[in-house]
C-alpha positions as CSV (number, residue, x, y, z in Angstrom):
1,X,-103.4,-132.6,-2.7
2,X,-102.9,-131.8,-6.5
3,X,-102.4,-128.3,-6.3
4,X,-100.0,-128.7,-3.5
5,X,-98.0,-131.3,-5.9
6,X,-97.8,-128.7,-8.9
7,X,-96.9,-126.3,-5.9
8,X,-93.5,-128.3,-5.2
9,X,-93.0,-128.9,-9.1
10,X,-92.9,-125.8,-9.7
11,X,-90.9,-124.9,-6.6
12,X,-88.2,-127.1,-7.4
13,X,-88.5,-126.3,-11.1
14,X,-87.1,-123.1,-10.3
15,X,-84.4,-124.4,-8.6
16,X,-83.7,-126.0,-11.6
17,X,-80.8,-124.4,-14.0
18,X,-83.0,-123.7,-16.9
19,X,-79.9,-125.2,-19.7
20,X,-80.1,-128.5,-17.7
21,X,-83.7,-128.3,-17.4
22,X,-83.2,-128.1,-21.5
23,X,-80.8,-131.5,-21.6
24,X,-83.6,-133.1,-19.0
25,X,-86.4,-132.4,-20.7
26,X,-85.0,-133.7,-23.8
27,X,-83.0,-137.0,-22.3
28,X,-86.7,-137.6,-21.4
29,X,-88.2,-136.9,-24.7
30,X,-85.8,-138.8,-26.6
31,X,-84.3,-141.1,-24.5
32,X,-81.2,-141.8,-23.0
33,X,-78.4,-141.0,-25.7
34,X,-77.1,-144.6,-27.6
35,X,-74.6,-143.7,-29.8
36,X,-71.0,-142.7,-28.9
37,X,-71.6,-139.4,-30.4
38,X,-74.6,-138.6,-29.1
39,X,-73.1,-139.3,-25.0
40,X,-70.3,-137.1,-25.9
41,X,-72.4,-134.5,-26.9
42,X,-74.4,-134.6,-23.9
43,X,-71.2,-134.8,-21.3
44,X,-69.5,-131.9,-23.2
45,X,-73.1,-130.1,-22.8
46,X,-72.9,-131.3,-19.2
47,X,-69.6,-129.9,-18.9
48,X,-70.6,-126.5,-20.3
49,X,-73.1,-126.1,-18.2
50,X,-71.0,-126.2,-15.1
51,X,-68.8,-123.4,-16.6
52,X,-70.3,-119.8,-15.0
53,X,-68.4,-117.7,-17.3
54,X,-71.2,-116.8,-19.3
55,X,-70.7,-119.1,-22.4
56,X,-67.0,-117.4,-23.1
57,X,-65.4,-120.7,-22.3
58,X,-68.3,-122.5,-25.1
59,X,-67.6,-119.8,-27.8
60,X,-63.8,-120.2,-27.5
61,X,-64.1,-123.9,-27.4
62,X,-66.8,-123.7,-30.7
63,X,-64.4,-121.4,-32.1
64,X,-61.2,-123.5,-32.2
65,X,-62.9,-126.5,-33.3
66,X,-64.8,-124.9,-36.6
67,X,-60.7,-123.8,-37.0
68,X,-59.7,-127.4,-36.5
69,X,-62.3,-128.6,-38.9
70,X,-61.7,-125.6,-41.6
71,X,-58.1,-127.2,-42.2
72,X,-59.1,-130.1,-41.9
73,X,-60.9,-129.9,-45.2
């Protein structure tokens, strides 16, 4: 009965996107996010992950905020 649970775990495990597995793993670890900052990190990180573009829509959108924050400063 064991080894057939791990069997599904597994299964569906790699089903699982492996980023969101990431967020999952670490929502668990830590916890559910309590600060502002911290649930808009993980919905832009929830966001990101739907993009299939191959992290060119992330590194655009990292890209013009370090701008926005360099003149900023």
């Amino acid at each position: 009965m064991r080894a057939q649970l791990g069997a599904q775990i597994r299964a569906l495990r790699a089903k699982l996107d492996p980023q969101l597995l990431r967020i999952v793993e670490k929502i668990a670890r830590k916890g559910p996010p309590v600060t502002d900052q911290d649930r808009a990190q993980l919905a832009i990180e929830l966001f990101l992950l739907q993009k299939k573009d191959g992290g060119d829509f992330a590194a655009k959108l990292k890209a013009k905020l370090d701008e926005q924050k360099r003149r900023s400063h």
